[in-house]
PADO-236143 format. One record per residue (C-alpha): residue number from 0; residue in three letters; chain; x, y, z. Coordinates in steps of 0.2 Angstrom, whole numbers, plus 5000, padded with zeros to 4 digits. Layout:
<rs>
R   n res chain    x    y    z
R NUM ALA     A    X    Y    Z
...
</rs>
This chain:
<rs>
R   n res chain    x    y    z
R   0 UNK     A 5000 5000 5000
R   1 UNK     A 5007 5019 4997
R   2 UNK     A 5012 5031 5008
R   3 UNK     A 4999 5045 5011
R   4 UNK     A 5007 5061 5001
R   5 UNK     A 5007 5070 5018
R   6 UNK     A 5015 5056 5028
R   7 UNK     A 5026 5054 5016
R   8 UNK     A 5032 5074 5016
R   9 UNK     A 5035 5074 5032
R  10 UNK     A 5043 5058 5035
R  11 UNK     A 5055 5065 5021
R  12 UNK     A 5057 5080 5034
R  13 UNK     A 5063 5069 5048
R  14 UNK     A 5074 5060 5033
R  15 UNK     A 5084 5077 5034
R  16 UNK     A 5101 5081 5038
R  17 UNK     A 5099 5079 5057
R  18 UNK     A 5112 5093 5068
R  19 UNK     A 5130 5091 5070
R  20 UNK     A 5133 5087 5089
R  21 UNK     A 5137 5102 5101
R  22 UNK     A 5145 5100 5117
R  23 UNK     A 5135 5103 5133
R  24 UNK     A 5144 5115 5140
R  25 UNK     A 5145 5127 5122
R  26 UNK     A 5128 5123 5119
R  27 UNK     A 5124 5137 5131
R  28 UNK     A 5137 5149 5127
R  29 UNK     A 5139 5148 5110
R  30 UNK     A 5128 5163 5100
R  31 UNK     A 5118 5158 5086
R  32 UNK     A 5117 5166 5068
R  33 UNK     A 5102 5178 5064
R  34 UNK     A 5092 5171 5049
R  35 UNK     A 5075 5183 5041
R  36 UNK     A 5061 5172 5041
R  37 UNK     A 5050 5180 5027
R  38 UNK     A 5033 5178 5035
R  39 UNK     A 5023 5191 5039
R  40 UNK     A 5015 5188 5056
R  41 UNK     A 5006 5206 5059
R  42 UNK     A 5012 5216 5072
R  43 UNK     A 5018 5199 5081
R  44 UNK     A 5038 5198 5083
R  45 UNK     A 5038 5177 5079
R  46 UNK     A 5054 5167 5082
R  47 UNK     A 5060 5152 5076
R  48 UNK     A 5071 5135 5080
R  49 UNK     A 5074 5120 5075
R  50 UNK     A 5069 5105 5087
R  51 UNK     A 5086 5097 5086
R  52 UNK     A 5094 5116 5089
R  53 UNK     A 5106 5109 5106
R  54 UNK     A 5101 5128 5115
R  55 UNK     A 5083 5124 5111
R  56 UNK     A 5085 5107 5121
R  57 UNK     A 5099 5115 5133
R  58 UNK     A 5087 5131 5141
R  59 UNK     A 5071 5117 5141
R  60 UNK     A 5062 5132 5127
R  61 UNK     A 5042 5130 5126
R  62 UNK     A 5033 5132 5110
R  63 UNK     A 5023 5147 5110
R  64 UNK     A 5033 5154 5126
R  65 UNK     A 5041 5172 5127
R  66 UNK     A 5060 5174 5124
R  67 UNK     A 5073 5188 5123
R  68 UNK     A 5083 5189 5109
R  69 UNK     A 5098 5200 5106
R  70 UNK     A 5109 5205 5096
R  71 UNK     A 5119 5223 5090
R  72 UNK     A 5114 5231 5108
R  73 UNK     A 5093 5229 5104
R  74 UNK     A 5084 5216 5110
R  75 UNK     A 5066 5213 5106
R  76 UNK     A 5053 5198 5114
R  77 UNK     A 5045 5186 5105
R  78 UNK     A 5035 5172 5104
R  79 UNK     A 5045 5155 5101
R  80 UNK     A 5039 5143 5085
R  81 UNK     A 5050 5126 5083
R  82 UNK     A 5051 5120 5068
R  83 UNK     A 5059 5102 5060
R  84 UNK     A 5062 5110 5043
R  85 UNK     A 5082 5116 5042
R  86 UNK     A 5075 5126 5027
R  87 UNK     A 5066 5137 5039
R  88 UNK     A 5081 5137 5051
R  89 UNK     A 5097 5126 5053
R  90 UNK     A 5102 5119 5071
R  91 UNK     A 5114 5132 5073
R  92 UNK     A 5100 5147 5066
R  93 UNK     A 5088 5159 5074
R  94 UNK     A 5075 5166 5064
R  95 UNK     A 5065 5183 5067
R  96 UNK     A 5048 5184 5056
R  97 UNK     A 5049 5201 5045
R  98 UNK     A 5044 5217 5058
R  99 UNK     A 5054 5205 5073
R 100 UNK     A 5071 5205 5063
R 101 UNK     A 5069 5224 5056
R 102 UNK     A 5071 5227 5073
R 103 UNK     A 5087 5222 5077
R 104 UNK     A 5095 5234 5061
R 105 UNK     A 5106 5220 5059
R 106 UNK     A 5114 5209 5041
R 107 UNK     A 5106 5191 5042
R 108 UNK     A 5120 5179 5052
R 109 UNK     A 5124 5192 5063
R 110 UNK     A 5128 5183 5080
R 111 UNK     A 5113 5183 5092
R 112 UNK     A 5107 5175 5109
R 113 UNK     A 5092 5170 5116
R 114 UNK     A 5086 5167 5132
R 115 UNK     A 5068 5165 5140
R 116 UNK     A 5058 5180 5143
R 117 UNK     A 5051 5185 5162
R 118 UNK     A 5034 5186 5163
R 119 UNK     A 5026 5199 5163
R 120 UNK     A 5026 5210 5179
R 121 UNK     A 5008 5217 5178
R 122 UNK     A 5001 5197 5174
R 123 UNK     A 4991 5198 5192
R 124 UNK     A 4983 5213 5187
R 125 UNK     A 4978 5205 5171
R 126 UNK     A 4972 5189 5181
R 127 UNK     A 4962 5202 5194
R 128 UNK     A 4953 5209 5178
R 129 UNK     A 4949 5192 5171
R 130 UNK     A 4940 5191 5187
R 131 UNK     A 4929 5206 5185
R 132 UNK     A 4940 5215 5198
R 133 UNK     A 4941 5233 5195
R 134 UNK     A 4957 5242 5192
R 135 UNK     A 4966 5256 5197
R 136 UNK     A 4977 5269 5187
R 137 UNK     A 4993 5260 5192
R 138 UNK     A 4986 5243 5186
R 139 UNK     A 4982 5250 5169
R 140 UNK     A 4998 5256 5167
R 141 UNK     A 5007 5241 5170
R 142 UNK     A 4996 5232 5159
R 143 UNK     A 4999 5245 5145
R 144 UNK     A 5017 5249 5146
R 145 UNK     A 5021 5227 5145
R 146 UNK     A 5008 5228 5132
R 147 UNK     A 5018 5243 5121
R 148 UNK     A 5036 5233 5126
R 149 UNK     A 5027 5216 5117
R 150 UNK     A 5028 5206 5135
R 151 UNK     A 5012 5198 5131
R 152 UNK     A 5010 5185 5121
R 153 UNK     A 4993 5184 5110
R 154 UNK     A 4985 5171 5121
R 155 UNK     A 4988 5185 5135
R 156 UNK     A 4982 5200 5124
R 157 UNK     A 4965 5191 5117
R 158 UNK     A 4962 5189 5137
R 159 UNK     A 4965 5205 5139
R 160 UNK     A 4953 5212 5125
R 161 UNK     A 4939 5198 5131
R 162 UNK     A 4939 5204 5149
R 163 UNK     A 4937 5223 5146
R 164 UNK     A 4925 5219 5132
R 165 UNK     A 4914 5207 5141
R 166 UNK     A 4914 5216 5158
R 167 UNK     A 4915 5232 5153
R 168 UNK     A 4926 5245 5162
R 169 UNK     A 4918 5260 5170
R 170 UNK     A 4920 5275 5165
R 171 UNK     A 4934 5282 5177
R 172 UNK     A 4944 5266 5171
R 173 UNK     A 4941 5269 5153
R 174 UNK     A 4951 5286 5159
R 175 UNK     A 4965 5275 5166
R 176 UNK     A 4967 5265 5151
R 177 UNK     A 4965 5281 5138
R 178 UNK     A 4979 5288 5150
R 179 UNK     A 4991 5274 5152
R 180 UNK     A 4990 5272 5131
R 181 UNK     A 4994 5289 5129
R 182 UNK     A 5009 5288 5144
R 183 UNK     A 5016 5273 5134
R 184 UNK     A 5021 5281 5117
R 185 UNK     A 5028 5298 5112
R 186 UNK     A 5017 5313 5111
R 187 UNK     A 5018 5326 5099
R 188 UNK     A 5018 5344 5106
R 189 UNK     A 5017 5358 5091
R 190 UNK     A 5018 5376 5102
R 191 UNK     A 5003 5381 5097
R 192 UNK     A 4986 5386 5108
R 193 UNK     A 4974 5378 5096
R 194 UNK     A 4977 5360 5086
R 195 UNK     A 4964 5352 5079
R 196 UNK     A 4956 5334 5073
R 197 UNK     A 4942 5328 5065
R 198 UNK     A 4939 5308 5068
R 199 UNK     A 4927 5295 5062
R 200 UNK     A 4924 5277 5073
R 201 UNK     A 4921 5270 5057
R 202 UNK     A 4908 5258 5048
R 203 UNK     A 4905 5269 5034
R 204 UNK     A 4912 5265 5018
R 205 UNK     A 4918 5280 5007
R 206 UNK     A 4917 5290 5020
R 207 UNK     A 4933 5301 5016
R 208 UNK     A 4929 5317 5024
R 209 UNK     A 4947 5318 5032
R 210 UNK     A 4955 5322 5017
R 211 UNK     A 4943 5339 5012
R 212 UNK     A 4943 5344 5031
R 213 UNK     A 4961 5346 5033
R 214 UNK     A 4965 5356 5018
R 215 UNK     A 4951 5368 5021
R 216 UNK     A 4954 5369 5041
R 217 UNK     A 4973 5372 5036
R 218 UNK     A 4969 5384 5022
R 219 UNK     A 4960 5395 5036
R 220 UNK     A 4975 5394 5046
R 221 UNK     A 4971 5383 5060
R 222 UNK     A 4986 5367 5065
R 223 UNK     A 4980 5350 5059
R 224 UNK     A 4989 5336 5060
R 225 UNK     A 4981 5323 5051
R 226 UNK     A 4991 5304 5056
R 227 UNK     A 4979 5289 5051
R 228 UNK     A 4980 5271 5053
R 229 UNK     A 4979 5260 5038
R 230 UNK     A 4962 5248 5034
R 231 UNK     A 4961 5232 5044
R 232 UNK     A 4944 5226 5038
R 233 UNK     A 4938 5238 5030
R 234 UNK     A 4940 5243 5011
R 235 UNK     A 4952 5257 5017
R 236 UNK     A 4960 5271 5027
R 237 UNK     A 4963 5287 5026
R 238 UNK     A 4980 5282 5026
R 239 UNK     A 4978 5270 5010
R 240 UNK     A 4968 5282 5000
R 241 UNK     A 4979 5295 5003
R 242 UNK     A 4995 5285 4999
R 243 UNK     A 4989 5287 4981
R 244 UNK     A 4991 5304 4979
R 245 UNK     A 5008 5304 4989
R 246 UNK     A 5019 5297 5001
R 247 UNK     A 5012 5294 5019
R 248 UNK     A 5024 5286 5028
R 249 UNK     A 5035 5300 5035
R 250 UNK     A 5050 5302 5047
R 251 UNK     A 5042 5309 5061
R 252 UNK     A 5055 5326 5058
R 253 UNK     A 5049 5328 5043
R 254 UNK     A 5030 5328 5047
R 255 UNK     A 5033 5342 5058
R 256 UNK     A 5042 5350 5045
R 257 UNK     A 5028 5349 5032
R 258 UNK     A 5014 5353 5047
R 259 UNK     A 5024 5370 5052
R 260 UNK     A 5025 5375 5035
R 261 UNK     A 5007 5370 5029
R 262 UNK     A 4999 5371 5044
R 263 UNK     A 4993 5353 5042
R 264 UNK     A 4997 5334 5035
R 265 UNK     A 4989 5318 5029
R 266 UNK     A 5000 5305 5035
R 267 UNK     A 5001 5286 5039
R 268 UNK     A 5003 5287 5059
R 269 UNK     A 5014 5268 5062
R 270 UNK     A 5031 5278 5062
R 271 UNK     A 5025 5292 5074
R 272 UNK     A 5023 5277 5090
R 273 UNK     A 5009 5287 5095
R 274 UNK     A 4999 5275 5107
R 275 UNK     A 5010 5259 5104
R 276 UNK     A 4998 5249 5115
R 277 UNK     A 4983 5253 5103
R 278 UNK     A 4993 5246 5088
R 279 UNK     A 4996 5231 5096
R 280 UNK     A 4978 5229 5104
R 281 UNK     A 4970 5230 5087
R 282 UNK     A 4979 5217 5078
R 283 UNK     A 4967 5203 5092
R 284 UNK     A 4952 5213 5093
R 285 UNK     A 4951 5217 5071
R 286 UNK     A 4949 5196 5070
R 287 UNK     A 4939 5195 5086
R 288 UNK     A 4928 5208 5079
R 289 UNK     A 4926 5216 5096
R 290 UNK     A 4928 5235 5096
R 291 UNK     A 4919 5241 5113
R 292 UNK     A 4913 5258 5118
R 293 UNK     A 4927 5257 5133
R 294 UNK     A 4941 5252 5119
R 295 UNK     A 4935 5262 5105
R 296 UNK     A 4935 5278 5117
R 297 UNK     A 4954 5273 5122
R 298 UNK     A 4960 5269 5106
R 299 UNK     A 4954 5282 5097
R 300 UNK     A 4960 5298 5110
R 301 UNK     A 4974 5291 5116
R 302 UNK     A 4980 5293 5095
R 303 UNK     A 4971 5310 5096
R 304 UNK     A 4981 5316 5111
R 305 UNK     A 4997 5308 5107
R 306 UNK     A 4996 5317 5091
R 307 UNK     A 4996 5334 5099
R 308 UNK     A 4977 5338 5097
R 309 UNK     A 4968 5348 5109
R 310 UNK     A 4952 5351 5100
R 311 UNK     A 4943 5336 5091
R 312 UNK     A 4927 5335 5081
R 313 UNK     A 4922 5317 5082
R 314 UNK     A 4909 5310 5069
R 315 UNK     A 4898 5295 5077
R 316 UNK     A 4888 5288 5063
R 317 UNK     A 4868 5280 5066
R 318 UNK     A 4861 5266 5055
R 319 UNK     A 4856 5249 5054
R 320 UNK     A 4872 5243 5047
R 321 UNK     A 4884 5254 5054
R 322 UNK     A 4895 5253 5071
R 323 UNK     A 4882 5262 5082
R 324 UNK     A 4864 5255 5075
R 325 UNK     A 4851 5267 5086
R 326 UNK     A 4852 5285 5092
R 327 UNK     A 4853 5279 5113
R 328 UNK     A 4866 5270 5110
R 329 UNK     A 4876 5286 5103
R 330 UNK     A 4871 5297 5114
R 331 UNK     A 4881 5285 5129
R 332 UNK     A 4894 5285 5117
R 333 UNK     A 4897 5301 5117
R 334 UNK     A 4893 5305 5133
R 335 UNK     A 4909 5293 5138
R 336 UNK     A 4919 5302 5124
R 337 UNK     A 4914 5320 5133
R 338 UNK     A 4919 5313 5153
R 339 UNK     A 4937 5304 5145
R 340 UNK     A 4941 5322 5135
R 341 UNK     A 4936 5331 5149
R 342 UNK     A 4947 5324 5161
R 343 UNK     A 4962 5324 5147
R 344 UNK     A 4959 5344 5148
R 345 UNK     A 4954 5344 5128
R 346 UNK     A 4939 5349 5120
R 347 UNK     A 4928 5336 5110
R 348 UNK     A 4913 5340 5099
R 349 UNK     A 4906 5325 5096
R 350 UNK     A 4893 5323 5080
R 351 UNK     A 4880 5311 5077
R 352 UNK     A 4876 5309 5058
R 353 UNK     A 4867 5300 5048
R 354 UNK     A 4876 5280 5042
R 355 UNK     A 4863 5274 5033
R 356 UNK     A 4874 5273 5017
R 357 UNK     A 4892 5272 5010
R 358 UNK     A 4896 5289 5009
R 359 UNK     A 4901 5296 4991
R 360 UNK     A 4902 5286 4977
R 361 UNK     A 4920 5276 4978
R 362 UNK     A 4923 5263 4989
R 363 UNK     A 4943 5258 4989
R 364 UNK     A 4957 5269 4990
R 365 UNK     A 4959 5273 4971
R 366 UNK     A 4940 5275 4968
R 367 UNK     A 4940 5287 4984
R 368 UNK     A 4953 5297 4978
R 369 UNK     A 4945 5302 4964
R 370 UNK     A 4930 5309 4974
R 371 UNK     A 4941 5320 4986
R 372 UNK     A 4949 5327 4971
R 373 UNK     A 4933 5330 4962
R 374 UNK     A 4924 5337 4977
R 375 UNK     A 4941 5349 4978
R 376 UNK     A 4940 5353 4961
R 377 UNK     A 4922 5357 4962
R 378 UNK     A 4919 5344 4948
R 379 UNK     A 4902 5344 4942
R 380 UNK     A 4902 5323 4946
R 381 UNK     A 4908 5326 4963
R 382 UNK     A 4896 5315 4976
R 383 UNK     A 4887 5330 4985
R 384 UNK     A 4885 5320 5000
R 385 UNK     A 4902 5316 5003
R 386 UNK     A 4905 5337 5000
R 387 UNK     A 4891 5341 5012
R 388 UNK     A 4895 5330 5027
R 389 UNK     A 4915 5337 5024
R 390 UNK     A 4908 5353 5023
R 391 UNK     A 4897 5353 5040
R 392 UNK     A 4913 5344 5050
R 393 UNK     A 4924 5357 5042
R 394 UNK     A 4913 5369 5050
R 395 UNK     A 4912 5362 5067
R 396 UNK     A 4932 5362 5068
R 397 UNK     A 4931 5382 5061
R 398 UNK     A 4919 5386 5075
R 399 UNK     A 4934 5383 5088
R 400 UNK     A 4942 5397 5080
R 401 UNK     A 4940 5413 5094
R 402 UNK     A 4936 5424 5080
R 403 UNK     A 4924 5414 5071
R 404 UNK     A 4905 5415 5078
R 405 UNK     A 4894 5400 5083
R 406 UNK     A 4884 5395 5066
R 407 UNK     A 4896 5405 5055
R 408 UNK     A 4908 5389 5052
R 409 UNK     A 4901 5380 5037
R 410 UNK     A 4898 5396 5026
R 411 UNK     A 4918 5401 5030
R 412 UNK     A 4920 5382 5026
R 413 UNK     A 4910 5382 5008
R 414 UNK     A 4920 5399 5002
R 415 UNK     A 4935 5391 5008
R 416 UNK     A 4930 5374 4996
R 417 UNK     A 4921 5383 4980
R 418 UNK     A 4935 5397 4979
R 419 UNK     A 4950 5384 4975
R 420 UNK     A 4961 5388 4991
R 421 UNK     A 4957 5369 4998
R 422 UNK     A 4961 5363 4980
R 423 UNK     A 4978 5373 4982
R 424 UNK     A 4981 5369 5000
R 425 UNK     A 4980 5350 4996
R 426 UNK     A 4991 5351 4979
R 427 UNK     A 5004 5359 4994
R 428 UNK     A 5002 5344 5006
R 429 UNK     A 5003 5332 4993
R 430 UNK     A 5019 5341 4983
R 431 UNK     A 5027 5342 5001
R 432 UNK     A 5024 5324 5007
R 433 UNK     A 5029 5317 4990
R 434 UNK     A 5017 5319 4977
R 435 UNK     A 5012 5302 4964
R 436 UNK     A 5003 5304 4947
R 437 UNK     A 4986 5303 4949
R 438 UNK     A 4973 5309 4937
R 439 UNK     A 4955 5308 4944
R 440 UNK     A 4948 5310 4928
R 441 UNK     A 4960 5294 4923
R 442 UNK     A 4961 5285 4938
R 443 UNK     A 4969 5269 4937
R 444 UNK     A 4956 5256 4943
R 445 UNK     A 4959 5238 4941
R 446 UNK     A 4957 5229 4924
R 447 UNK     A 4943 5217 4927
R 448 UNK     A 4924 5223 4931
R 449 UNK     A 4906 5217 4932
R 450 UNK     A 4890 5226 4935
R 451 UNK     A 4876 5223 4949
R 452 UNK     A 4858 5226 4942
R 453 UNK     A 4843 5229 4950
R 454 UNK     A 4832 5216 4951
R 455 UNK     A 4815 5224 4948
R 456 UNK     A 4807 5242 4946
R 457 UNK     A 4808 5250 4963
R 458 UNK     A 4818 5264 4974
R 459 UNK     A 4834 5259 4984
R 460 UNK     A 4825 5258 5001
R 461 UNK     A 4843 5252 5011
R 462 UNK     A 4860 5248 5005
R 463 UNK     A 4871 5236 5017
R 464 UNK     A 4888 5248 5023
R 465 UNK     A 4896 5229 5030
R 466 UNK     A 4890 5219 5014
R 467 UNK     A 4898 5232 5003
R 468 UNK     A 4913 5233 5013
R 469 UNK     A 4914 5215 5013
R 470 UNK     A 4911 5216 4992
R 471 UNK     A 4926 5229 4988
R 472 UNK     A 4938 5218 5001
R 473 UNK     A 4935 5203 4989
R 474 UNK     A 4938 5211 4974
R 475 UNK     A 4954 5216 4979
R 476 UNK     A 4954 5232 4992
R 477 UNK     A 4964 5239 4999
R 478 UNK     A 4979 5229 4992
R 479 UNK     A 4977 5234 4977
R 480 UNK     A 4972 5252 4976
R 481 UNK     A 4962 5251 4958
R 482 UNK     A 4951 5238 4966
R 483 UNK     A 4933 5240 4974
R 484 UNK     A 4915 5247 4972
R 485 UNK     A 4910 5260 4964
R 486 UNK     A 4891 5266 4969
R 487 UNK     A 4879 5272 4955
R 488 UNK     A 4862 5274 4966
R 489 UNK     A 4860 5278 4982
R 490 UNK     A 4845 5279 4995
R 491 UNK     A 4827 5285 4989
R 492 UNK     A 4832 5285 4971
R 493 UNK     A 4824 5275 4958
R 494 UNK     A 4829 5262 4946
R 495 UNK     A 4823 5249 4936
R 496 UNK     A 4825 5232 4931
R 497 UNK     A 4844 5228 4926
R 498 UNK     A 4850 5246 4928
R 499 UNK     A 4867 5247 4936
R 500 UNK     A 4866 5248 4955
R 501 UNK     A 4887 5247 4957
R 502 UNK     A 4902 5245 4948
R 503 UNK     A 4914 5230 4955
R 504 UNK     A 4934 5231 4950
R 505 UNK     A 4946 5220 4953
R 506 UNK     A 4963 5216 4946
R 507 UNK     A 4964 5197 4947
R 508 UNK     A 4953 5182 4942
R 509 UNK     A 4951 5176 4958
R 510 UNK     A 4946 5192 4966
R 511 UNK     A 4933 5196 4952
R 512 UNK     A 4927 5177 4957
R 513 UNK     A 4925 5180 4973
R 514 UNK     A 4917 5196 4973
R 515 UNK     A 4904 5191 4959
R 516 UNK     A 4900 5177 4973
R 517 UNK     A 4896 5187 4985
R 518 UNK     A 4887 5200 4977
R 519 UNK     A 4876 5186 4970
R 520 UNK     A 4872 5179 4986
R 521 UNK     A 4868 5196 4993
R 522 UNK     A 4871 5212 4983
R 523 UNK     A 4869 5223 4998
R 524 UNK     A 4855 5234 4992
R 525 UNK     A 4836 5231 4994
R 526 UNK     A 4823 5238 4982
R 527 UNK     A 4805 5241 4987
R 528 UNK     A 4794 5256 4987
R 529 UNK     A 4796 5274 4992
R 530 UNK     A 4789 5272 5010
R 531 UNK     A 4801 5261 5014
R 532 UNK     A 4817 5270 5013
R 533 UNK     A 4820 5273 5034
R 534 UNK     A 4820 5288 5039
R 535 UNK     A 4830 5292 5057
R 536 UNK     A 4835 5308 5067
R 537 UNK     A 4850 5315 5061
R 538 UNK     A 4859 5329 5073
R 539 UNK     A 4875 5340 5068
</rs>
């Protein structure tokens, strides 16, 4: 009888050339040779051995166990893998995945060691909040600085994330935790009296408003440094769309440079280390799909505050498929954003608006590039509901202004917009932070496409923010910038029977596959009649 394929393999694996014998008393002293492992492990520093490696059986290593590796004068802490492959690494190799071994700054078989890692000192306060204990300042901050240092493991952050998720913190210990984030990074300070943000939670596909705030905020003069994360699950960031108009990931002298001359930026905020702990909190709660009021409210002003921000206009989006589903539940959303603020000493202005929808017509980075520029350019295709909502923010940050009266903000932001000076302060940020060809009227979308009809005569009476998301991610977003959805209808308009509802592009086969699936099973749009388009309060 044959051998199984996958017997086979790995009794091939143990036919391998097995270590050369080490003496027990250098097995211990002698240094091992760094190798790059070329995995990408997210945010995780992954270490590797081979099981016959004599200091992996000297020092009695555990897979899955913390060790300290060091080498050049740097040291970083990972999690320990063993493998039987010498392909991976040989007996007398240790391997570092990708962002572990960039740490180091060192050639590969540069001599290292490797020892096993202390646990973590604040691993009793983590156990007391498994509990349902309540915490004090000091505890959070023990918690977050071994976090920001990588001490925990992922077992030990995923407890971590479950136990302030499912017991919820109260509101004084969401302070703590906001606090001890922002302690546990750099913070920027820019000498000014007023520095401003606008912020999103999310949900809300196409919703780009970032990128027509700042450049009209800036152009009246007012600080705002804009640093964004990149997109995790969702089509993309503000971070990604930018990065196709220019460079976004800048030294973080020369994004003070660029704010000091243009009064503001657009950049990717990974190589500020504002809020470490928050970087590496979100890479277990994104595939746990947790993301708490408690969590959210740390995360997101713990960035703000780091950043240098002292006044923040933060946009809470209401509907059936967004983040926050009912108008209660915003209202205690805010209201925890309004006590954490407060007790930081900045000023928050927190709006509810209307997430019903995608916002605008693009979904994926290229797609939403080419409606910032439009909406800029004042473009007669520009989508008027990404333009407004950008507009009424932009008015709310204006308002902070000392000079500028209650209610006076959005017409200062509207003259701003239609007499070209956010058009030229953008083509400023983006020549300063590395400007890319990009034509909006030419963008470069992915090769591939299919449309999605309606089914029947009707009005689009609800369109499915996470179902669209989950469409332009298949097709390719945000890894490949041309890829995603573009919207031709939108709520409360009317169609007909195999009219186009959206546009899907994607540059490969598979992706194209994939979406076309999905969008068969569930489109994401509903048809009916006019009375059934839902109608909810709305409050700016």
């Amino acid at each position: 009888m044959s051998t199984p394929p996958s017997l086979s393999a790995s009794a091939d694996l143990l036919k391998l050339s097995p270590c050369p014998p080490v003496a027990p008393e250098a097995a211990g002293e002698a240094p091992l040779k760094l190798r790059r492992v070329a995995i990408d492990t997210y945010r995780e520093n992954v270490a590797y051995l081979h099981r016959d490696c004599e200091r992996y059986r000297a020092e009695g290593f555990q897979a899955l166990s913390k060790v300290e590796v060091r080498a050049n004068g740097r040291m970083v802490l990972a999690t320990l893998n063993v493998t039987h492959d010498p392909r991976i690494v040989k007996c007398d190799e240790i391997g570092l995945s990708i962002d572990a071994f960039a740490q180091l700054g060192v050639e590969p078989g540069h001599p290292a060691t490797i020892s096993q890692a202390e646990a973590p000192a604040s691993i009793a306060a983590l156990h007391r909040k498994i509990n349902g204990e309540r915490l004090d300042r000091e505890a959070f901050r023990a918690i977050v600085r071994d976090i920001a240092e990588r001490r925990y493991s992922k077992i030990e952050l995923s407890a971590f994330v479950v136990a302030t998720h499912s017991g919820e913190l109260d509101r004084e210990e969401v302070y703590f935790l906001t606090e001890a984030m922002i302690d546990a990074g750099q913070r920027l300070d820019w000498r000014e009296r007023l520095v401003v943000d606008k912020h999103c939670i999310g949900g809300i596909p196409g919703n780009r408003t970032s990128m027509l705030v700042v450049p009209i905020v800036a152009a009246h003069g007012l600080v705002c440094p804009k640093t964004s994360s990149r997109a995790i699950t969702s089509p993309t960031g503000t971070a990604d769309t930018m990065e196709v108009l220019a460079a976004v990931e800048l030294p973080i002298e020369r994004l003070r440079e660029i704010v000091r001359e243009h009064r503001g930026c657009l950049a990717w905020g990974g190589t500020a280390q504002l809020s470490p702990a928050d970087d590496v909190l979100i890479a277990v709660e994104r595939p746990l799909s947790l993301d708490s009021p408690s969590q959210m409210v740390a995360s997101i002003l713990s960035k703000k505050v780091a950043a240098g921000s002292n006044h923040i206009v933060l946009d809470i989006p209401v509907g059936p498929t967004a983040k926050v589903r009912t108008m209660p539940e915003a209202q205690r959303l805010r209201r925890l954003f309004e006590y954490v603020a407060r007790r930081l000493g900045i000023s928050i202005d927190v709006v509810i608006t209307d997430g019903r929808q995608p916002i605008g017509q693009g979904i994926g980075p290229v797609l939403e590039a080419r409606d910032v520029m439009r909406v800029l350019q004042n473009h007669p295709l520009a989508p008027i509901d990404l333009r407004q909502k950008a507009l009424r923010l932009a008015g709310r940050l204006l308002e902070c202004d000392p000079d500028i009266r209650g209610g006076d903000g959005y017409g200062i932001a509207r003259d701003i917009l239609d007499s070209g000076r956010a058009l030229e302060k953008m083509r400023a940020l983006i020549a300063a932070q590395g400007a890319r060809d990009f034509d909006p009227e030419r963008p470069p979308l992915a090769r591939l496409s299919f449309e999605v009809t309606a089914p029947r005569d009707g009005v689009v009476t609800g369109i499915d923010n996470l179902q669209i998301a989950r469409i332009a991610r298949l097709a390719g977003a945000p890894k490949v910038a041309g890829a995603g959805v573009d919207l031709a209808r939108k709520l409360g308009e009317p169609v007909r029977a195999g009219e186009t509802l959206y546009r899907v592009y994607a540059e490969y086969p598979a992706d194209r596959d994939f979406a076309l699936q999905a969008s068969t099973r569930d489109s994401g749009y509903r048809i009916g009649d006019p009375h059934e388009v839902p109608q909810v309060f709305v409050e700016f």
